[in-house]
C-alpha positions as CSV (number, residue, x, y, z in Angstrom):
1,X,-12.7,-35.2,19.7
2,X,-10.0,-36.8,18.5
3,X,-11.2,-37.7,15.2
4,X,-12.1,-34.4,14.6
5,X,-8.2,-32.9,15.4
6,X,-7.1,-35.9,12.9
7,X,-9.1,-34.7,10.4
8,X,-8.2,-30.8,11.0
9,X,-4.8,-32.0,10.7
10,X,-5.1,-33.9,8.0
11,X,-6.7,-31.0,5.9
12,X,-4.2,-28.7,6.9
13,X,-1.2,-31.2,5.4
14,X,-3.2,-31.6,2.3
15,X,-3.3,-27.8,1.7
16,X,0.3,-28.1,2.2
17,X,1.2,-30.7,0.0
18,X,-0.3,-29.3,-2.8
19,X,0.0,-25.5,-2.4
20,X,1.0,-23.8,-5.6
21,X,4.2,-21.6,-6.9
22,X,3.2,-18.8,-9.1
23,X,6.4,-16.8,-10.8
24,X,6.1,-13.4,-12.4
25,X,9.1,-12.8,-14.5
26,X,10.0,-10.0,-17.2
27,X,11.6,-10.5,-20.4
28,X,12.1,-7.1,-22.4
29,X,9.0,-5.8,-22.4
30,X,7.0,-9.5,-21.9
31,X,5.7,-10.5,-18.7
32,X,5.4,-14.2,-18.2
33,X,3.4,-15.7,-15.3
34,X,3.7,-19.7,-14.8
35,X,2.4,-21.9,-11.9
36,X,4.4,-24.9,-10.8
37,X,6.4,-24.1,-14.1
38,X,3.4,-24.4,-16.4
39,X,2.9,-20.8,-18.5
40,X,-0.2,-19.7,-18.1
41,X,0.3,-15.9,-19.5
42,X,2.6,-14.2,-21.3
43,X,2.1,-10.4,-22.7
44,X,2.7,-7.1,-21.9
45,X,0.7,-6.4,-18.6
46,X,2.1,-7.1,-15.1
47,X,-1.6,-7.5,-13.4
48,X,-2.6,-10.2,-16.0
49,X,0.6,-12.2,-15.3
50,X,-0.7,-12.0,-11.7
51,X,-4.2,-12.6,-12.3
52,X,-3.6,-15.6,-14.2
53,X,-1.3,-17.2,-11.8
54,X,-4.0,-16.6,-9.1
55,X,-6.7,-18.2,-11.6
56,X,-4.9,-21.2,-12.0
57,X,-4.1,-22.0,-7.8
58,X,-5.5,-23.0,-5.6
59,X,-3.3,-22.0,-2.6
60,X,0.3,-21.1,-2.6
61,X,3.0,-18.4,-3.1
62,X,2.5,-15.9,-6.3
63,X,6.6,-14.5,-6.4
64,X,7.1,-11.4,-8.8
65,X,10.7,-10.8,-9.6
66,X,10.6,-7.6,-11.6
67,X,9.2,-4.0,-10.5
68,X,7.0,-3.1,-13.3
69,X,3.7,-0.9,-13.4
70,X,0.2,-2.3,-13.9
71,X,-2.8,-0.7,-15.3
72,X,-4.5,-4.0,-14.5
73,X,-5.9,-4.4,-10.5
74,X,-4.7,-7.8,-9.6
75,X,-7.0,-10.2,-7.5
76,X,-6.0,-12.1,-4.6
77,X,-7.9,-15.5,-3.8
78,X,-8.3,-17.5,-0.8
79,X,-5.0,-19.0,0.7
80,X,-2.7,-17.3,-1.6
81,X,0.2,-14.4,-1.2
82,X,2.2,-12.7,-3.1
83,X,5.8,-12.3,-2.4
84,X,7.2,-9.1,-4.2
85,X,11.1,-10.0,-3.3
86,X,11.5,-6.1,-2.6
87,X,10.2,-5.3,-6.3
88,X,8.1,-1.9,-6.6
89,X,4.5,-2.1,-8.6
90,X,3.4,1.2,-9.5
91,X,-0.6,1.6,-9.9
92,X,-1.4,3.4,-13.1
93,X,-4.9,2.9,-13.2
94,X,-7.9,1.9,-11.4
95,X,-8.8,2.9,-7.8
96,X,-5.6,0.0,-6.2
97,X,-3.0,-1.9,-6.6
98,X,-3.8,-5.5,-4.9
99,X,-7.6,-6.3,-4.2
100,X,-9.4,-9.1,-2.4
101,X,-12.7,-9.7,-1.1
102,X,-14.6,-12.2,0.7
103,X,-11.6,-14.5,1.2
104,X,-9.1,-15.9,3.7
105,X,-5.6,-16.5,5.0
106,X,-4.7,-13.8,2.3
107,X,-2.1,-11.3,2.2
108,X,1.1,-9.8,0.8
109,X,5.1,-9.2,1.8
110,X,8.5,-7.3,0.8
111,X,6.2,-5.8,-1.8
112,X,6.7,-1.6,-2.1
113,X,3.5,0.3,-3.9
114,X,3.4,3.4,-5.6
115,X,1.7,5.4,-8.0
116,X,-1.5,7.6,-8.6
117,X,-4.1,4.6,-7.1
118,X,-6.0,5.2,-4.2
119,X,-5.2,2.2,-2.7
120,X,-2.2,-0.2,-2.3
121,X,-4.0,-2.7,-0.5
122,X,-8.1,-2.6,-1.0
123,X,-9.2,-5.9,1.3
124,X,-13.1,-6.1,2.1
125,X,-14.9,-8.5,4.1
126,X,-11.8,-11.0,4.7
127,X,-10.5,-13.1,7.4
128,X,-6.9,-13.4,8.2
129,X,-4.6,-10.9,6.3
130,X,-1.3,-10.9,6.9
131,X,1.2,-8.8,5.7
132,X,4.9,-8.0,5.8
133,X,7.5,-5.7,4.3
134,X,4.9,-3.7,2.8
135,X,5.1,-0.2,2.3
136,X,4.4,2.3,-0.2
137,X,4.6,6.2,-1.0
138,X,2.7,8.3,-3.2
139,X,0.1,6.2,-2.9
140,X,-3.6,7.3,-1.1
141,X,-3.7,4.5,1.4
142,X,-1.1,2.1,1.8
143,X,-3.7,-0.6,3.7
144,X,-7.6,-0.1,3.1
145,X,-9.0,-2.8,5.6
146,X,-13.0,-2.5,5.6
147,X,-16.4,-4.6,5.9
148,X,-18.1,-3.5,2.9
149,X,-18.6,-6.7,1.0
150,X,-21.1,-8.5,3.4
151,X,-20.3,-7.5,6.9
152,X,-17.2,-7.9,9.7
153,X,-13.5,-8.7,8.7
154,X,-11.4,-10.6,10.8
155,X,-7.3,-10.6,11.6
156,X,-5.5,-8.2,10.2
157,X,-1.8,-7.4,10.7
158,X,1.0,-5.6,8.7
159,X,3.8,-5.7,10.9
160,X,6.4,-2.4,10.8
161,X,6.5,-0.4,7.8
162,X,6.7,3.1,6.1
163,X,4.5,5.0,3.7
164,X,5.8,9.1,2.8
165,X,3.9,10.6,1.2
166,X,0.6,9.4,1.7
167,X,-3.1,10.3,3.3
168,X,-3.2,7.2,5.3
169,X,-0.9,4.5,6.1
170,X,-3.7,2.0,7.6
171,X,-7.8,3.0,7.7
172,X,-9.9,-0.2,8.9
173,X,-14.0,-0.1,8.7
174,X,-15.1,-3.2,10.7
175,X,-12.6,-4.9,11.2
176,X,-12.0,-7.3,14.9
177,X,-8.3,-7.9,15.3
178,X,-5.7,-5.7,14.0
179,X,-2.1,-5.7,15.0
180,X,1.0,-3.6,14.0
181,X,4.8,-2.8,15.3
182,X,5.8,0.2,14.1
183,X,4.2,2.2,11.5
184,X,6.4,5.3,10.1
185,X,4.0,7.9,8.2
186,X,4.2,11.2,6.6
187,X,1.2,13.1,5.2
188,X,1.1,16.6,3.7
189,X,-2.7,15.3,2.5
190,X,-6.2,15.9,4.3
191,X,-5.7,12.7,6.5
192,X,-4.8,10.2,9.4
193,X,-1.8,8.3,9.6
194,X,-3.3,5.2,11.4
195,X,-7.0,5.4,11.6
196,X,-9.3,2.9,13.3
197,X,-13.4,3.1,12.3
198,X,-16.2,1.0,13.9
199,X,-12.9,-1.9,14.8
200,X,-12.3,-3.9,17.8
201,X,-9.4,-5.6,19.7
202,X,-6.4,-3.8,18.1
203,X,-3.3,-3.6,20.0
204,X,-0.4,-1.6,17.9
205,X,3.0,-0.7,18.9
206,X,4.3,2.8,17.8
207,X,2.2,5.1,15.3
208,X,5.0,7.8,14.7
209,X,3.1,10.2,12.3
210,X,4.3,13.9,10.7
211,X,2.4,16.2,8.4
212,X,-0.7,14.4,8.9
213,X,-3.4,16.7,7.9
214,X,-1.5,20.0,9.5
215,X,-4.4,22.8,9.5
216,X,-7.2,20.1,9.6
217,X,-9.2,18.0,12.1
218,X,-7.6,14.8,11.7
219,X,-4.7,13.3,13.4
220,X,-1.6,10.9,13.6
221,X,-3.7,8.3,15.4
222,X,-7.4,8.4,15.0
223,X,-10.2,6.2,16.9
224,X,-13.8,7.0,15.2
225,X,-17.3,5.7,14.7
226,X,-17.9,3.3,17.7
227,X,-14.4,1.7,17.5
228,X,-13.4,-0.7,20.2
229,X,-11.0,-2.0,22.6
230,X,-7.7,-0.3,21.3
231,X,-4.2,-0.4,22.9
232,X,-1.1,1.6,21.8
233,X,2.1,2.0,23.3
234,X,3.2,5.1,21.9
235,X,1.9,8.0,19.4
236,X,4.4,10.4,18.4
237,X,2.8,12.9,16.3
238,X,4.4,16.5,14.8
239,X,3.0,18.8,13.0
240,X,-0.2,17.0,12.5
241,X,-4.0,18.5,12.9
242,X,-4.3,16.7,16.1
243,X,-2.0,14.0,17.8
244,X,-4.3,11.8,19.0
245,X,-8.1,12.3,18.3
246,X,-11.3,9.8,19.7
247,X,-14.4,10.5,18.7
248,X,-18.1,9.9,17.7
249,X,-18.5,6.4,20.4
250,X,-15.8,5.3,20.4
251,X,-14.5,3.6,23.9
252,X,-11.8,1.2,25.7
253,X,-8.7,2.7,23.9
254,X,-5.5,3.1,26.4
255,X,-2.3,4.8,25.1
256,X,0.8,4.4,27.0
257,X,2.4,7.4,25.7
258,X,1.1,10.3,23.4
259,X,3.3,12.7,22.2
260,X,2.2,15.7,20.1
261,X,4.4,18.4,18.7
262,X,3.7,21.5,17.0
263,X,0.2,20.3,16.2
264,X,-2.3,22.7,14.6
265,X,-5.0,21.6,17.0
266,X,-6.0,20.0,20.0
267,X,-2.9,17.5,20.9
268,X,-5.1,15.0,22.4
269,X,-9.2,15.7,22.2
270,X,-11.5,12.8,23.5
271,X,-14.9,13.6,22.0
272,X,-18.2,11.7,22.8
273,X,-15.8,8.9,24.0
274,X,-15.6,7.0,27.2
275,X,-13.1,4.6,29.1
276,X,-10.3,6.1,27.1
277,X,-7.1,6.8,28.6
278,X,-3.7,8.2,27.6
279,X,-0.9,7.6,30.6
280,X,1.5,9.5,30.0
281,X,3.5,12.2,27.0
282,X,4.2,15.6,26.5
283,X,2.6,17.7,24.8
284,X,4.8,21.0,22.6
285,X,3.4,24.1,21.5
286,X,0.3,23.0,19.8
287,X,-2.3,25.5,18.2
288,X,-5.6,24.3,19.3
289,X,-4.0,23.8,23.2
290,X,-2.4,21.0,25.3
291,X,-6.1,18.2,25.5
292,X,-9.5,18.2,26.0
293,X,-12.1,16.1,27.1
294,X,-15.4,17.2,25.5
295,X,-19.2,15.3,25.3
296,X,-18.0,13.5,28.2
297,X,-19.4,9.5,27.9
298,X,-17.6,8.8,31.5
299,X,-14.1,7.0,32.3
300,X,-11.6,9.1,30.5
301,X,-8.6,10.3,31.9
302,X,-5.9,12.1,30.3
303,X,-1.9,12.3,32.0
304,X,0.3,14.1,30.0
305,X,3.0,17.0,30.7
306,X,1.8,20.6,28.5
307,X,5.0,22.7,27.8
């Protein structure tokens, strides 16, 4: 047993000592990316200044000091972040901004995203994404989290952020361990700010969500598709389709506090769920009624005041 901690530790000081420093710097109109000092691109794209530095690392920090826009998806390896020292990249083309698959200990911070890409963050199959300071508006989905290249993901977190306008702030598929603080979201698009799909063991702090979806079926916070074991302490949600909406399996979610204001539907509807519980919240003149409890699976309770 011992032997094998010594040599645990011992990899883990070895990835350390020789961890990488990428730097993404612009010059003009020249975007120069070099690792440990070494240039290994310069040109006019953004996303190959990234890409190269990820290439030629094998774990470490990629910093990018300049906002700039990228028409190139950059790629994100095994143990390597990027650090966007409160810069802005704007997605100009393809379907996201920063992609990874099939890796781990992975993520991003102080990085803002914007632009006409349907995804800031596109992350499939990985274990152990971590991000901080990331936000984003404009942008379809600030954090796509999902299983799709090879089956579950592991560990996700992304602290407290904010993403206005956008039609989700954070959609996992598949995804066993998700954590936030506080996420701040505005819609005005058919969507959810925070929804969870076919996830497990995700405890979240505040999901405060407005124009999410108003005149839809979708809602601030969303549990769907046989998702799993789900704390929140509080969902404020105004002017949304629903506040809080469970549905199609899903089970174990407990919500200290829902509050849903001037929703279009249903505040809170619990649908083919079970063992689901919201404590406590108000309810304000919502469209659809104050909550419901329909297709009944057993063990779902529902406390909150109707005005």
């Amino acid at each position: 047993m011992k032997k094998i901690a010594m040599t645990s530790a011992l990899a883990l000081l070895q990835a350390a000592l020789f961890a990488s420093t990428g730097d993404v710097t612009l010059s003009g109109s020249t975007w120069t990316g070099k690792v440990d000092g070494v240039t290994k691109y310069t040109g006019s794209s953004m996303g190959a200044a990234v890409n190269a530095c990820n290439s030629a690392m094998s774990s470490g920090t990629i910093n990018i000091h300049n906002s700039g826009n990228t028409s190139t998806q950059i790629g994100l390896g095994s143990s390597k972040i990027v650090d966007g020292y409160g810069c802005t990249i704007t997605g100009n083309a393809g379907n996201c901004i920063i992609h990874c698959q099939n890796s781990s200990s992975v993520g991003a911070r102080n990085l803002h995203c914007a632009g006409s890409v349907s995804f800031g963050m596109y992350f499939l199959t990985d274990n152990g994404q971590s991000f901080s300071g990331v936000d984003g508006k404009s942008v379809g989905w600030i954090f796509r989290v999902d299983d799709c290249k090879g089956g579950l993901g592991y560990n996700f977190s992304c602290g407290s952020f904010t993403a206005t306008p956008t039609q989700y702030a954070v959609e996992t598929y598949g995804i066993s361990g998700n954590s936030w603080s506080t996420i701040n979201t505005s819609g005005g698009q058919a969507g959810c700010g925070v929804l969870l799909n076919y996830s497990s063991s995700a405890s979240g702090g505040t999901v405060q969500a407005s124009k999410c979806d108003y005149g839809g079926g979708y809602a601030g916070f969303r549990t769907a598709n046989n998702n799993r074991s789900t704390t929140l302490t509080y969902d404020n949600a105004t002017s949304c389709g629903r506040g809080f909406f469970s549905v199609s399996g899903s089970g174990g979610a407990t919500l200290t506090r829902v509050n849903a204001s001037y929703c279009s539907g249903i505040g809170i509807w619990l649908q083919s769920t079970f063992n689901t519980k919201v404590a406590g919240g108000t309810e304000t003149s919502n469209g659809g009624g104050c909550s419901s409890i329909s297709q009944d699976l057993g063990g779902n309770t529902v406390t909150v005041t109707c005005r």
